[in-house]
C-alpha positions, -999 to +999 in steps of 0.1 A: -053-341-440-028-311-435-017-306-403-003-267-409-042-252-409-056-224-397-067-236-362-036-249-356-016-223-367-019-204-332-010-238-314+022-241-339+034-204-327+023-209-289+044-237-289+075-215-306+072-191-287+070-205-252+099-233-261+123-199-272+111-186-234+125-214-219+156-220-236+161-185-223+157-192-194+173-222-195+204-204-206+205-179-179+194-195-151+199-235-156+162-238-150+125-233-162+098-214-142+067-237-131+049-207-140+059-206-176+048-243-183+019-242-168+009-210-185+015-225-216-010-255-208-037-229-198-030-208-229-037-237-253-065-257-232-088-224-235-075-216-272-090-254-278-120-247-256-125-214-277-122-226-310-145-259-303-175-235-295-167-216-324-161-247-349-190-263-328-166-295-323-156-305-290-130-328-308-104-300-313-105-296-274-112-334-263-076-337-286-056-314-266-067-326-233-061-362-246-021-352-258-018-338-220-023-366-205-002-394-230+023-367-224+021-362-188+026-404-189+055-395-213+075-367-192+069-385-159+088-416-175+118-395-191+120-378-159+118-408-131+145-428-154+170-395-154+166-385-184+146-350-181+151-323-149+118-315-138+114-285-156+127-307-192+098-330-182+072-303-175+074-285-210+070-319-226+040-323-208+028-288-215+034-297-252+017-323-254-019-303-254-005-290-288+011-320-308-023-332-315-029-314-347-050-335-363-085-355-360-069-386-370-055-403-341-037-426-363-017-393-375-017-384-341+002-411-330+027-407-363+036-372-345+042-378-311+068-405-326+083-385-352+084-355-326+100-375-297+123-395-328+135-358-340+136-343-300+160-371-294+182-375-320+185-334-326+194-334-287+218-362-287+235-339-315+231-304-293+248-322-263+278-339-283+285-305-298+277-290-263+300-314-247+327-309-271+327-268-269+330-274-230+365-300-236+376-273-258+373-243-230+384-268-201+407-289-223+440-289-200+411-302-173+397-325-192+427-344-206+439-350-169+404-361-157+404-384-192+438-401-180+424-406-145+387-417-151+401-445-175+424-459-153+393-461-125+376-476-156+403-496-182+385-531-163+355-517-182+368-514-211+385-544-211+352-566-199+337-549-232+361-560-255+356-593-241+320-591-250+327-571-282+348-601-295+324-629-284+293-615-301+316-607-334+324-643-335+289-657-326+279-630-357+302-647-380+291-681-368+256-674-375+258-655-408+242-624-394+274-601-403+251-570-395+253-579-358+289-570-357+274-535-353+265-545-320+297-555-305+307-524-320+287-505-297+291-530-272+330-519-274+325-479-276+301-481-247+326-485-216+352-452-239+321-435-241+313-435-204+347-428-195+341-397-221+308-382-203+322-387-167+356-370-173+335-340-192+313-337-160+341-338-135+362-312-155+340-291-168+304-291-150+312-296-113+310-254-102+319-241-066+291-214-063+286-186-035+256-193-014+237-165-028+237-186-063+224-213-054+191-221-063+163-246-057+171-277-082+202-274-081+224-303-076+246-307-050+281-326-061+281-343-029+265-348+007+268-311+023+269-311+064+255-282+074+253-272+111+243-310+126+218-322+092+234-342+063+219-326+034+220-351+005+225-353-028+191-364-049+178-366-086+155-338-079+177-311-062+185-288-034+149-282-020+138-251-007+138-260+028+176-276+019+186-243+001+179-220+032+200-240+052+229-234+029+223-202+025+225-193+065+251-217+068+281-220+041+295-193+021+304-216-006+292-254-017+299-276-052+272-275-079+269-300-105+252-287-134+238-306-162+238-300-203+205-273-208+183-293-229+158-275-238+170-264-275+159-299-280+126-295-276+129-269-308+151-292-325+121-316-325+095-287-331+108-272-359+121-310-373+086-321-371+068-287-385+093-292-416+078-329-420+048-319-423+055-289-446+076-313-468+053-342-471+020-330-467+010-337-434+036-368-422+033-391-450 
């Protein structure tokens, strides 16, 4: 069963079109309007409702509503382990009334992994190539917050090595050469934290003007403002939080974080091509 039909060929360029509105939005603005997510949610829901009275099959509907809520489950979880913003995790959600293109729930299922499989590896790509394009505008930065993050860190590194060496030698002991692999990563894990913490102190910690600040954002550190600790949280300045600020200091520390959303096109597109390719996803 084909998953590129007519139906769903409207769902396929809602979801286009609304990911390229919030990468642009993303880009400008380091965030995602409610507004726009939500819209998107209501778009397709009635599109489903629409074409079920029309195809007199409620399943084309009950399967969008369905995806919403697996992927409301889904964004909640990226989001509450740090791993999505709350506007990453709400376009998830509101994509998740779309990636049900087929009847078969067994197919189903085969998309929402192959879509969150491509989403992940195309944005653990995007923010390596990110990353690197910001070392390469902050370099003299970033080579003296290298040097001082690894010697805050070289015990680290050295505890890993440790580890790295023990599980190479219980791999040879064993026979199971392919779990050398493992103390490999075991060994580039404490280099490769030392490698995202230097490229966030040098090159994503911003000292904006109050009247740039906006709600989300997230504060560097604790900000004292008048006789109130405002601290800093996974979720952001609030709104309450931000007019403080704004009254009250001319200029505060931002941290701001990779935009992620060309991700969710990454995985889009990745998936759309599997389909086109093999038929539907094998």
């Amino acid at each position: 069963m084909e998953i590129i039909n007519f139906e769903n060929l409207f769902l396929i360029v809602f979801g286009i079109i609304w990911i390229i509105g919030a990468i642009l939005q993303d880009m400008k603005r380091r965030e995602v309007d409610n507004l726009w997510n939500f819209s998107l949610i209501g778009f397709v829901l009635a599109y489903r409702i629409t074409v079920s009275i029309f195809l007199n099959d409620y399943w084309f509907a009950l399967n969008g509503l369905i995806g919403l809520i697996i992927f409301v489950l889904l964004g909640n979880l990226f989001y509450y382990a740090r791993l999505f913003a709350g506007g990453d995790a709400k376009l998830m959600i509101a994509l998740g009334a779309i990636l049900p293109l087929s009847y078969s729930w067994i197919i189903n299922i085969k998309i929402f992994g192959f879509f969150i499989l491509l989403f992940l590896l195309g944005g653990s790509i995007y923010a390596l190539v990110y990353a690197f394009c910001l070392i390469i505008i902050n370099r003299k930065n970033f080579k003296n917050e290298f040097g001082k993050q690894w010697n805050n860190y070289k015990k680290l590194f050295l505890i890993g090595l440790i580890f790295a060496l023990v599980w190479t030698l219980l791999a040879f002991f064993v026979s199971q050469t392919g779990f050398i692999l493992i103390g490999l990563v075991i060994l580039l894990f404490p280099v490769l934290y030392v490698f995202a913490k230097a490229v966030e102190e040098s090159c994503m910690i911003k000292q904006v003007s109050w009247n740039k600040v906006t709600e989300g954002d997230w504060l560097y550190k604790d900000v004292k403002v008048v006789n109130r600790l405002i601290k800093t949280n996974w979720e952001g300045v609030s709104k309450k939080e931000l007019e403080l600020i704004r009254k009250n200091r001319k200029k505060v520390l931002i941290k701001y974080g990779i935009p992620f959303t060309p991700s969710f096109l990454f995985g889009f597109v990745g998936l759309l091509f599997l389909a086109w390719k093999f038929g539907w996803l094998f």
